[in-house]
N, C-alpha and C positions, 0 to 999 in steps of 0.2 A: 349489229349482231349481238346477241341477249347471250352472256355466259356463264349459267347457275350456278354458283357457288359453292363447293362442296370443302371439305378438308382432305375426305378421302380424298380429291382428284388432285390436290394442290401435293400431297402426301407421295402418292405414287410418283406426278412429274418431277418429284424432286428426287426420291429414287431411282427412277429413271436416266436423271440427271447426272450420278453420281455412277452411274455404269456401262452408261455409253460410252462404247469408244477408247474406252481410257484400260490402260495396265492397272495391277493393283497393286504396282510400286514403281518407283521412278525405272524406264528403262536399264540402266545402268545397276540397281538395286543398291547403289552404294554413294550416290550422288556426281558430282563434275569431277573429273581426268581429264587431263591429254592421254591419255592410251587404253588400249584396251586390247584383244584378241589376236596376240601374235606378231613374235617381233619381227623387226626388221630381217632378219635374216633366217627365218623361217620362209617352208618353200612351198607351206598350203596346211591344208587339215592334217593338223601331226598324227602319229601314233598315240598310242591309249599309253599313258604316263601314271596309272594307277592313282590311286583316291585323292582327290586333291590338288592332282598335276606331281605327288612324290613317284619317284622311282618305286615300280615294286609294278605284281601281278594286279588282274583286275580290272573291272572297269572303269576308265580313268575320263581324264579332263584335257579335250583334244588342243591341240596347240594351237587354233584358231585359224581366221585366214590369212594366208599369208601374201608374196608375190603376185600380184597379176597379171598371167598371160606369162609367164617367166620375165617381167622387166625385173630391172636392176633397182633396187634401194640406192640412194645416197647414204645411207645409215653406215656406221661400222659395224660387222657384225655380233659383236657382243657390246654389252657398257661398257665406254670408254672409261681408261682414267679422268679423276676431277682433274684440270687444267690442262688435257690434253689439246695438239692444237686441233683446228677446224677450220674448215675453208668457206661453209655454207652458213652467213652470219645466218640467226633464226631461227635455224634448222629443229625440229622436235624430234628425238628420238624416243619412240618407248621398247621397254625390255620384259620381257619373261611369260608367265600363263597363268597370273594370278585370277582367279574369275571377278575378282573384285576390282573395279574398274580406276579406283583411289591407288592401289596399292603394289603397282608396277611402278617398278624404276623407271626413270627417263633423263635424258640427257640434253640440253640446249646450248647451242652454239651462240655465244656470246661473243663478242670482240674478238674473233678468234680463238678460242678457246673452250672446253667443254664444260658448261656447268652444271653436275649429275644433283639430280634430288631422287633422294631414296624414303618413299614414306612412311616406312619402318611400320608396317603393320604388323598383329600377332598374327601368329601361326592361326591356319585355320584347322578345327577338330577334325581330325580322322573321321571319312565316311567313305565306302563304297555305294559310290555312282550308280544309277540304274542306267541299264544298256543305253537306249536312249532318252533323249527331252519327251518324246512323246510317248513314254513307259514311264517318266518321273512324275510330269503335271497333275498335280493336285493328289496325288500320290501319300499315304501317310509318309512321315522320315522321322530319321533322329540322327544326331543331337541337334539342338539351336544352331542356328546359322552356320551350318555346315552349307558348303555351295560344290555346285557341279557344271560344268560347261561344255558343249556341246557347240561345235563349229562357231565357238566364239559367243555364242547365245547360255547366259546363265542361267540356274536355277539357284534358288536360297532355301533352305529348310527352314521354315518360318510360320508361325501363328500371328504374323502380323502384314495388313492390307497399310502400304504406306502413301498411298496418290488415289485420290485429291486427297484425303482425309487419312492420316495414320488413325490407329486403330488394333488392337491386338485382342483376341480372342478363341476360343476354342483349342483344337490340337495341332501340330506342328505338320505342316504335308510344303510339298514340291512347290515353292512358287516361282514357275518358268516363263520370262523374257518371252517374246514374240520377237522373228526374226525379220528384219530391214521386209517392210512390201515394195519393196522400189529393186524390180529385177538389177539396174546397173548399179544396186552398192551390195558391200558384202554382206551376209548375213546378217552378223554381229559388228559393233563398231572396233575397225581393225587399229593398231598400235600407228600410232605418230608416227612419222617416217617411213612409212610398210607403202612400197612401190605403187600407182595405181597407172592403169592405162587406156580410166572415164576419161570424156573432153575434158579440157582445163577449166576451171571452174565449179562442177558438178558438185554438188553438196551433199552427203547422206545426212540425214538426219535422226538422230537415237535418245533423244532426251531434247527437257526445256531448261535444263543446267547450263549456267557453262561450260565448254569444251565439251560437249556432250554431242558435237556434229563435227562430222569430217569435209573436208575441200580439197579436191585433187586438184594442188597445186606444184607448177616445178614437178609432175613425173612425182610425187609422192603424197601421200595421206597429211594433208596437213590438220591441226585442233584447229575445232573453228566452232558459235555460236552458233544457235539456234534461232532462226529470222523472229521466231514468238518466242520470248523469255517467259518461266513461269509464272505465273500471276502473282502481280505485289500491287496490294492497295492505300499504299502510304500515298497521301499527297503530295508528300516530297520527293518520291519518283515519276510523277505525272505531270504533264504542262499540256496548255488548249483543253483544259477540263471545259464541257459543255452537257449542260443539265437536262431531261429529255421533257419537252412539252408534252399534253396529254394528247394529242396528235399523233405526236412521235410511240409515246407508249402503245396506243393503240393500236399502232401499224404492228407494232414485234407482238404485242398480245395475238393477231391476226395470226402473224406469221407460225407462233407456235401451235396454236387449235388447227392449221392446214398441212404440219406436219402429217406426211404416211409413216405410219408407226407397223414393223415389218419383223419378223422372225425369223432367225436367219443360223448356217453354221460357220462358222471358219473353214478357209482354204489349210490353215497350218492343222497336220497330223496331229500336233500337240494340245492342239483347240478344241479337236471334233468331237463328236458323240453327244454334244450337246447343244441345245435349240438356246439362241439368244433372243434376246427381246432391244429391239431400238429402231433406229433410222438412218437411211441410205445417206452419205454424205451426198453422191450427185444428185439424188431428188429434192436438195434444197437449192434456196435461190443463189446465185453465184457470189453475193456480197453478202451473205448470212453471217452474221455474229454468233454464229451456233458451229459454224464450222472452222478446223483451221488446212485445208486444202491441201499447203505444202509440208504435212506430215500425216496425212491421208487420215485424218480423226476428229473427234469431236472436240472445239473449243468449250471444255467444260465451264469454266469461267463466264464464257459469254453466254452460253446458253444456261446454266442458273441464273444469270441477269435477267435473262428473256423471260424464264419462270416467274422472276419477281412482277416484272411487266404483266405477266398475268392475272397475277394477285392484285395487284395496284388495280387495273383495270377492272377486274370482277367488282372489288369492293367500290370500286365508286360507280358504278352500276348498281350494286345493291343501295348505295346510300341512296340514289335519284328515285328506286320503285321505294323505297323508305317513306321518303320526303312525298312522291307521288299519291302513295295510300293511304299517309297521313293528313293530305289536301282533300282528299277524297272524303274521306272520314270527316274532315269539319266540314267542306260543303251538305253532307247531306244531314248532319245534325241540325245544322243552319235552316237548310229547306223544309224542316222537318218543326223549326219551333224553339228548338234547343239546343242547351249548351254541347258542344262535342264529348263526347261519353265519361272519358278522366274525370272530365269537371262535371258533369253530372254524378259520378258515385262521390266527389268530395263535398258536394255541394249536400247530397244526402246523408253522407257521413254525420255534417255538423248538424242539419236540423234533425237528425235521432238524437243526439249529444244536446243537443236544447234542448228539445221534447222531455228525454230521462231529467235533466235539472228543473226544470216546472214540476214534473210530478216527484219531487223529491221535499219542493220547499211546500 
């Protein structure tokens, strides 16, 4: 298969690359937590708590999800005391309605005993929330990193795109979270300890951080990993490195040029009114390196590798009609009597450069 070379098209797949699929900041917007959206002993989407989650009028930042189905948390209701006892070695508890997913309290059952980490964030700046996530999105705001949360799903006031690639620019507007697509987990990812009543096992997934995914285990929300960690390409976190023959390239060059490239809107309220441009995750092959399946999105990572695949394979195509036209060319200088053309203008170059010194002397 012949695949012309261009920049423009190498340019777009690579923009393309960097927008499929993907948020335009870690889920979480604040990096890896055990908790998030609503403590243990809250009893579903709170009331409006005014700007910020403060007490006062206005529209506020809801308390997140809480209990499921009305089951029971193992959690205490509020933060224990540090060294209180505990009966559930392991146990995670988290605490409060911060939107920031670092900066709620939580509590872990140690040897018996409770061991609280408080991670003493600042205060976040006074803002008045818009009604909902989907009156905020992309929304102008102010000030800097004021946030707002909405059924446990944040917003950040921000002029900066942080995943795959940070980046800061232009004016500061609404950058709002997309809420869990997996009807049996919550919205947003709910606090440690916070009741669930999925099969045992069942994992939400909301980030490629640590503790950035939940596992309903023991009857409650336990922290847990993300099956795909974010991409890190140190050697020294990877073992069975194996290099790709031009074989192998060519097959993923393939597989990207038979990509259906599709425009499309979002299901989320917060998404809509606008046409995106990418491709269907099910219309690729089941073992694609473009996909990561069990977070319903594009493996960005893999699929710029794929890109690269492309490139690699265009250019040594280009170098083979290279090499080919240049055969070409000396055969028919040859059938012709003479030197192939280079060496025909060098070859007359010098006998003008004689010629002028004869008639010189």
């Amino acid at each position: 298969m012949q695949r012309p070379v261009t920049r423009a098209l190498v340019s777009a797949l690579a923009a393309l690359a960097l927008g499929c699929g993907a948020s335009d900041h870690p889920p979480s917007d604040a990096g890896g937590g055990p908790f998030d959206a609503g403590s243990p002993a809250d009893a579903g989407p709170g009331t409006d708590a005014g700007p910020n989650g403060d007490a006062g009028p206005g529209p506020g930042v809801d308390a997140g999800p809480g209990l499921d189905g009305g089951a029971t948390s193992a959690c205490p209701a509020s933060l224990p005391a540090m060294g209180a006892s505990c009966d559930r070695e392991a146990l995670v508890c988290g605490y409060g309605q911060d939107p920031r997913v670092t900066c709620r309290p939580y509590a872990t059952c140690t040897s018996g005993a409770w061991v609280v980490t408080d991670p003493g964030c600042p205060a976040l700046p006074p803002v008045m929330c818009p009604a909902t996530r989907e009156i905020a999105a992309d929304q102008p705001c102010t000030p800097l990193d004021a946030y707002c949360a909405y059924a446990g799903v944040p917003c950040r006031c921000t002029n900066c795109i942080f995943y795959p690639i940070e980046r800061c620019m232009g004016p500061l507007t609404w950058h709002c979270d997309a809420p869990s697509a997996d009807p049996g987990c919550p919205a947003g990812i709910p606090n440690a300890g916070v009741a669930c009543t999925a099969p045992e096992g069942t994992q939400c997934v909301y980030g490629c951080e640590p503790d950035m995914a939940r596992t309903c285990s023991g009857g409650v929300w336990a922290p847990s990993s993300s099956p795909t960690s974010c991409p890190i390409s140190t050697r020294r976190a990877k073992r069975d490195i194996r290099y790709l023959d031009d074989a192998q390239v060519s097959e993923l060059a393939d597989e990207v040029l038979a990509m259906r490239l599709a425009t499309y809107e979002y299901t989320d309220p917060a998404l809509d009114g606008r046409r995106r441009l990418g491709f269907i995750l099910e219309d690729q092959p089941a073992a694609s390196f473009a996909t990561d399946p069990e977070r319903s999105q594009v493996d960005l990572y893999g699929y710029v590798s794929m890109l690269v695949a492309v490139v690699q394979e265009q250019q040594r195509e280009l170098a083979a009609l290279r090499q080919a036209y240049g055969e070409r060319v000396r055969r028919r200088s040859l059938s012709a009597g003479r030197r192939p053309s280079h060496t025909s203008s060098v070859s007359r170059n010098v006998t003008t450069s004689q010629a002028g010194d004869h008639s010189m002397r």
